[in-house]
C-alpha positions as CSV (number, residue, x, y, z in Angstrom):
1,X,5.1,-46.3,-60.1
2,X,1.2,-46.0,-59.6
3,X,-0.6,-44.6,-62.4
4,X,-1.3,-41.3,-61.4
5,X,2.2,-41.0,-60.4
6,X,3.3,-41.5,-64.5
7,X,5.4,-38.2,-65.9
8,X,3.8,-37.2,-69.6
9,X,5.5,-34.7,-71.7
10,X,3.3,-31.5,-72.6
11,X,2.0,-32.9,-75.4
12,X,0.8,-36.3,-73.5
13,X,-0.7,-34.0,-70.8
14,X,-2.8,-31.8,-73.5
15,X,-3.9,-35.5,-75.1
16,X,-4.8,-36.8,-71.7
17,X,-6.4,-33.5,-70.5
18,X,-8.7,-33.2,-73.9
19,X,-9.7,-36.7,-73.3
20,X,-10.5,-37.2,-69.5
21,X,-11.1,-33.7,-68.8
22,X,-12.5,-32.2,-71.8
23,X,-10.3,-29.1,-71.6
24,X,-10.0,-28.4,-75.3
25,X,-6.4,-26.7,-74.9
26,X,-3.4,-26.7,-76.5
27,X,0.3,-27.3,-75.6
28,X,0.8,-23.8,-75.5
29,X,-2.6,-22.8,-73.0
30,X,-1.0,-25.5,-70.7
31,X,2.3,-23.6,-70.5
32,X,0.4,-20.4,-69.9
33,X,-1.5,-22.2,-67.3
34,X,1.6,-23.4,-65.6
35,X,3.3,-19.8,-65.6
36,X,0.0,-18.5,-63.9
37,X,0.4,-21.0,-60.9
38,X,-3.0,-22.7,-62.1
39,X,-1.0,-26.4,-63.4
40,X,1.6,-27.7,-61.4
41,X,4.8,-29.0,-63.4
42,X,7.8,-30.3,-62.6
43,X,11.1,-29.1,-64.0
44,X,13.3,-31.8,-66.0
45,X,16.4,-30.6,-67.3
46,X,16.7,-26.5,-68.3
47,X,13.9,-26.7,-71.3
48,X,11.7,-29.9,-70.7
49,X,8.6,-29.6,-68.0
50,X,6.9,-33.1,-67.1
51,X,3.2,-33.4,-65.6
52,X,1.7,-35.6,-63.1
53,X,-1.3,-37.3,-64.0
54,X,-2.3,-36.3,-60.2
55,X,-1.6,-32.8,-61.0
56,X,-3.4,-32.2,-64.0
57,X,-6.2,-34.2,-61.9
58,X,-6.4,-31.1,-59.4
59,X,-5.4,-28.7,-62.1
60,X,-7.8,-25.0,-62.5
61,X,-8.6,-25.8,-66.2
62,X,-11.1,-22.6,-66.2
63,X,-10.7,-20.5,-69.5
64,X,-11.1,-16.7,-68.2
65,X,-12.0,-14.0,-71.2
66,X,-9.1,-11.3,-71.7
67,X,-10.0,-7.3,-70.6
68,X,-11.3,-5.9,-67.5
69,X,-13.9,-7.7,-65.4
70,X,-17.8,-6.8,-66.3
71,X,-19.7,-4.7,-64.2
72,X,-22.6,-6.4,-62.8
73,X,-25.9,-4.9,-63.6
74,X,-25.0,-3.8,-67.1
């Protein structure tokens, strides 16, 4: 198995994402993230999501603020 092909468990993924990506998230942003279609999991069992190293490689790590959008020109 390649490298980038390794599973890690949620909490390996937010270690490996805080270090190589400087994402500054926690285990439960990253399961937010992967509900909203913007990290790509992979199901293991009924309660236990794995992550590819490729995956959260090509992962939208952007942090949006909550409420409606600004208007521009205000």
């Amino acid at each position: 198995m390649s490298g980038d092909e390794r599973l890690l468990s949620p909490e390996e993924a937010v270690e490996f994402l805080n270090k190589y990506r400087n994402a500054n998230i926690t285990v439960d942003i990253l399961r937010q993230m992967r509900h909203k279609g913007r990290v790509r999991g992979t199901p293991l069992g009924k309660r236990m999501t794995v992550y590819r190293i490729r995956d959260l490689m090509e992962a939208d790590l952007t942090r949006y603020e909550a409420g409606r959008p600004k208007q521009r020109g205000q």
